[in-house]
C-alpha positions as CSV (number, residue, x, y, z in Angstrom):
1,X,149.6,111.0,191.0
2,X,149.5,107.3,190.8
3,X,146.0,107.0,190.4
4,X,143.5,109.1,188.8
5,X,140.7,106.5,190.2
6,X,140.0,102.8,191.2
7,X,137.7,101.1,188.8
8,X,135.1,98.4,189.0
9,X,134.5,95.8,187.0
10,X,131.7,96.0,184.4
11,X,130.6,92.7,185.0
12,X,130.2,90.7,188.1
13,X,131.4,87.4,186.5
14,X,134.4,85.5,185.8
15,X,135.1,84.1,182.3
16,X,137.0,81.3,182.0
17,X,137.1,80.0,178.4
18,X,133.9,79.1,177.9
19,X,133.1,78.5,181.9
20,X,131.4,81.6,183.1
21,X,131.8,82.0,187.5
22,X,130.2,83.7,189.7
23,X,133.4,86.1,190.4
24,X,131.3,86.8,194.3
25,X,131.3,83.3,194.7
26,X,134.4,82.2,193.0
27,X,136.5,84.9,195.3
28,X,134.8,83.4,198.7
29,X,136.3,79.7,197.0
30,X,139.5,80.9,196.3
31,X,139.7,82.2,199.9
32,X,138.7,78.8,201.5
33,X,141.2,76.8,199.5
34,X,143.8,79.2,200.5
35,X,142.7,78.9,204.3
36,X,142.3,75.1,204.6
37,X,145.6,75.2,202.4
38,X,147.9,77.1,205.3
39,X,146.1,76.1,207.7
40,X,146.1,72.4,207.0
41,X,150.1,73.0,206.6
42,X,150.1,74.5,210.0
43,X,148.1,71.3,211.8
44,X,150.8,69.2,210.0
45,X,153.8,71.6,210.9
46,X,153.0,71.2,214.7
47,X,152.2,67.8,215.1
48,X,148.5,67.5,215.8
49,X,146.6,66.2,212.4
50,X,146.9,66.4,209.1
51,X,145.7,67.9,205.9
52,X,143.5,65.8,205.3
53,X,141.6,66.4,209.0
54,X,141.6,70.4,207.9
55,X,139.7,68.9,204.9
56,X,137.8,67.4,206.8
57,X,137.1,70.0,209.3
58,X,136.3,72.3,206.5
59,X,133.3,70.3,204.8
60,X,132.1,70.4,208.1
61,X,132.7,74.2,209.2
62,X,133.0,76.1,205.9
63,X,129.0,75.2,204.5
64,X,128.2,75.8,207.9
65,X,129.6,78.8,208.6
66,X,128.2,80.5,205.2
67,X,124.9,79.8,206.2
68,X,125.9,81.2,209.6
69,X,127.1,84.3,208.1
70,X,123.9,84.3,205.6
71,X,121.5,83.8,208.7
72,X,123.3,86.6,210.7
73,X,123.0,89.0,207.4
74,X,118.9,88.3,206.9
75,X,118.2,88.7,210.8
76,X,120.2,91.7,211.0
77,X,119.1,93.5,207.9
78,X,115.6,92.2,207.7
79,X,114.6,95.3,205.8
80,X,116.1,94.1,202.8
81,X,114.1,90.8,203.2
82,X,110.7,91.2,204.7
83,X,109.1,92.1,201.4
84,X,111.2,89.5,199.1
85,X,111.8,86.2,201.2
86,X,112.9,84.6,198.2
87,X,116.5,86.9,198.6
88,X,117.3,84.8,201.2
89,X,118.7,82.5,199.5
90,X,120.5,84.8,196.7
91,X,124.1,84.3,198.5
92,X,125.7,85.1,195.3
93,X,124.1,88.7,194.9
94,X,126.3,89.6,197.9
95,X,125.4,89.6,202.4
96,X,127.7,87.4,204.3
97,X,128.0,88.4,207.9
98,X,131.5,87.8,209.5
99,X,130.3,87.2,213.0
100,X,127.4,84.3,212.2
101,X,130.3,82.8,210.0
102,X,132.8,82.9,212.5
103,X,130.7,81.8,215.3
104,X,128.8,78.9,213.7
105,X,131.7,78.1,211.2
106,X,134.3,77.6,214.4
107,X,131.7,76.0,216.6
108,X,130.9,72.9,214.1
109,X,135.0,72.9,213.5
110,X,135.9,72.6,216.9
111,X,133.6,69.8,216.9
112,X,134.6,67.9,214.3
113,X,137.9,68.4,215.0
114,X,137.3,67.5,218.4
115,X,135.8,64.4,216.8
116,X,139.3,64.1,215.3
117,X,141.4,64.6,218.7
118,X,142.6,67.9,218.1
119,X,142.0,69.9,220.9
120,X,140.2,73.2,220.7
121,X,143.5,75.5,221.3
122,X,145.5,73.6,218.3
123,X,143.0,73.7,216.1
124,X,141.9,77.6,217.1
125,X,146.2,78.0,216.4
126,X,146.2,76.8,213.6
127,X,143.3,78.5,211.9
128,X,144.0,82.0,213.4
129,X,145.9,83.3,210.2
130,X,144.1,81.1,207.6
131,X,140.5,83.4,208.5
132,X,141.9,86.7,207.5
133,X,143.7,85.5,204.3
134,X,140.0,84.1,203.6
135,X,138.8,87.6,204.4
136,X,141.5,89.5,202.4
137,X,140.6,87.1,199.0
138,X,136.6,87.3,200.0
139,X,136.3,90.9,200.4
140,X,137.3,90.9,196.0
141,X,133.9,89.7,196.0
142,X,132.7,93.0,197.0
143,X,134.0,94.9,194.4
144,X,132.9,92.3,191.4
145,X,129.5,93.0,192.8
146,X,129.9,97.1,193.4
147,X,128.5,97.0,196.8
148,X,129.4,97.6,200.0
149,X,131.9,100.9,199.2
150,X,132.5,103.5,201.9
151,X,131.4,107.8,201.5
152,X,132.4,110.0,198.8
153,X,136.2,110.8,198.8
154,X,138.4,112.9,196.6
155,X,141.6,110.4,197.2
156,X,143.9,109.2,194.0
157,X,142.5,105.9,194.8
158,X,138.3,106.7,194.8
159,X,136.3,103.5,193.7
160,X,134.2,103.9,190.4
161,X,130.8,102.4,190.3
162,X,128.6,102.3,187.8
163,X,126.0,105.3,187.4
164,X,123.0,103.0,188.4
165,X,125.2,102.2,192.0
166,X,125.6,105.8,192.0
167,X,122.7,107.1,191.9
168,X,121.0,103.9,194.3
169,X,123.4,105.5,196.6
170,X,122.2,108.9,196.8
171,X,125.0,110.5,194.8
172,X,125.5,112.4,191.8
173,X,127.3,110.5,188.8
174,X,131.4,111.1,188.6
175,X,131.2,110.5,192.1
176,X,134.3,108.3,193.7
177,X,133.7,105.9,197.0
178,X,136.2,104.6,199.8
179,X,137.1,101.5,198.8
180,X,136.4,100.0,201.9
181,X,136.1,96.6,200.2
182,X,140.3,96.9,199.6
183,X,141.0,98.5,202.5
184,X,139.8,95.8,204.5
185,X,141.5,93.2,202.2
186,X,144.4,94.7,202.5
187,X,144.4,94.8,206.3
188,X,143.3,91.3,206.8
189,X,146.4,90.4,204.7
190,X,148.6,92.1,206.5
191,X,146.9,90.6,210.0
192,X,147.3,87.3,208.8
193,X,151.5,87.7,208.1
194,X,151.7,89.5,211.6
195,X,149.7,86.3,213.2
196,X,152.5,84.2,211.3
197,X,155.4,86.4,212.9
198,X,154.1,86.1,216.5
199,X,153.0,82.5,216.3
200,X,155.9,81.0,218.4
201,X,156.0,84.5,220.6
202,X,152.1,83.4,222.1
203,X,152.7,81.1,224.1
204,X,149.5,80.4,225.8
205,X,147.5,77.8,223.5
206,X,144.6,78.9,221.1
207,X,145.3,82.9,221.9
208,X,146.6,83.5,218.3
209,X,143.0,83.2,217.3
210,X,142.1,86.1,220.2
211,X,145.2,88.1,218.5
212,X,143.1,87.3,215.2
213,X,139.8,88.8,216.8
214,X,141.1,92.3,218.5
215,X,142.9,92.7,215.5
216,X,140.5,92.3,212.9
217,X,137.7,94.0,215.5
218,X,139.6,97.2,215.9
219,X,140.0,97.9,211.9
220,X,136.8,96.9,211.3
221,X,135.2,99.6,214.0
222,X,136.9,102.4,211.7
223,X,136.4,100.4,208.3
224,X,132.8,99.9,209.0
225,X,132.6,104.2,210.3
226,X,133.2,104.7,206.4
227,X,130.0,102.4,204.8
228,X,127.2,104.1,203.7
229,X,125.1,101.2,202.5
230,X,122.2,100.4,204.6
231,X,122.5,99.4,208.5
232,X,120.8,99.4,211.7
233,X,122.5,101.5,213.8
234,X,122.4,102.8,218.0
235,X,123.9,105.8,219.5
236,X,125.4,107.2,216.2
237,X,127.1,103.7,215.4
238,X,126.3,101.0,213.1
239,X,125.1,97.6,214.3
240,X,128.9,95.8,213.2
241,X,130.2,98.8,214.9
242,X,128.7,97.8,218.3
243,X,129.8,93.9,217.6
244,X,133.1,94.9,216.8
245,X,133.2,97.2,220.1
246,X,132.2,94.2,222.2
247,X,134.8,91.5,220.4
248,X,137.7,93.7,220.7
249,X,136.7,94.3,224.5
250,X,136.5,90.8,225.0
251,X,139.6,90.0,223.3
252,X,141.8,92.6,224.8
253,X,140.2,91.5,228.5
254,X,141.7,87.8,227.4
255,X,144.9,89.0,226.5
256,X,145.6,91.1,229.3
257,X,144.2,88.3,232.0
258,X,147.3,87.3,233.5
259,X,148.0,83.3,233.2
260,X,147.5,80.6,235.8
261,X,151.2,79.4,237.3
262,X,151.4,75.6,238.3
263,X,150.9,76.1,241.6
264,X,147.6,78.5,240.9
265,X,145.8,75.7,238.7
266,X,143.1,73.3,240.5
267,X,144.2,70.3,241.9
């Protein structure tokens, strides 16, 4: 047996000399240099911008897309909030949603790179496999803070948490958790090489980043099956299950639409 568990750290900081990080925070930063990184290389590789435009179109769209993802985690988990309003603001305990992030984050982006004269579908390109290698590094976050871990399982490779996580979860001490925090990592990583293989095979402009959305969508449907932290739910499913339903529909009915000939296009 290669593992007899996965442990967690005992401390949800990063010490560096005598600089102590925020290891949530300082995994979400590492994920965003990495992003602007490839894709600033990518803009640069095909023609339309340069790094210093991804730069650019990341101070605009990166701030704005965490408080995206922090507004869509307080209005869909209002529970958590109603009786402490001043955890709103605690980013760094943890509750960034994907879909605020993506959708406000992208939004101001494709404005200011609009702004820029890249046009949606380059930029959109470009950016497709630099989101899930900011998820994969992110998601470390998750485990520095010891939230967010799936059901009990009796796999080689259980997550330990502490005995006060433990027992906040409902669960005798000893007990070992999906780590749902690697599994997604791990898939986002490999979804964001696979975007990089088929880049030159999609040939219709801006549909890697609809690749980038069933993809990630259809894992995170299962991924999400296995959480057991708090979450509204419908119909059996939990509230990111539903979103993630609806994405992937919408993605695959892209994907599948047949493209416009010459002669089909308006005049």
């Amino acid at each position: 047996m290669l593992f007899a568990s996965f442990p967690s750290p005992s401390s949800g900081a990063l010490e560096l000399g005598p600089l102590k990080l925020n290891a949530y925070g300082a995994m979400i930063a590492l994920g965003v240099i990495a992003a602007v990184s490839l894709a600033g290389r990518r803009l640069e590789k095909r023609g339309t911008g340069t790094r210093d435009d991804m730069s650019a179109i990341a101070l605009w769209g990166v701030p704005t897309g965490v408080i995206g993802a922090r507004l869509y985690h307080v209005i869909t988990d209002w529970q958590l909030f109603r009786d402490h309003p001043e955890r709103i603001i605690q980013i760094w305990k943890g509750g960034l949603g994907i879909w605020g992030g993506i959708a406000v984050g992208v939004v101001v982006g494709l404005w200011e790179g609009k702004r820029r004269g890249i046009s949606a579908a380059e930029l959109l390109t470009c950016v497709a496999p630099a989101l899930p290698l900011a998820q994969s590094i992110g998601r470390w976050g998750n485990w520095f803070n010891q939230e967010l871990f799936g059901r009990p399982t009796t796999l080689p490779w259980g997550l330990e948490v502490s005995n006060f996580h433990t027992k906040e979860a409902g669960y005798p001490v000893g007990t070992l958790f999906h780590p749902t925090f690697l599994y997604e990592s791990l898939w986002c990583l490999a979804l964001a090489i696979f975007l990089l293989l088929i880049d030159k095979k999609v040939r219709r402009p801006g549909y890697l980043f609809v690749y980038y959305t069933a993809g990630y969508t259809l894992f995170r449907f299962f991924n999400e099956g296995l959480r057991i932290d708090p979450a509204n739910s419908a119909g059996g499913l939990r509230l990111n299950q539903w979103v993630s339903l609806v994405v992937f529909a919408v993605s695959v009915g892209v994907l599948l639409k047949p493209q416009r000939t010459q002669s089909e296009l308006p005049a």
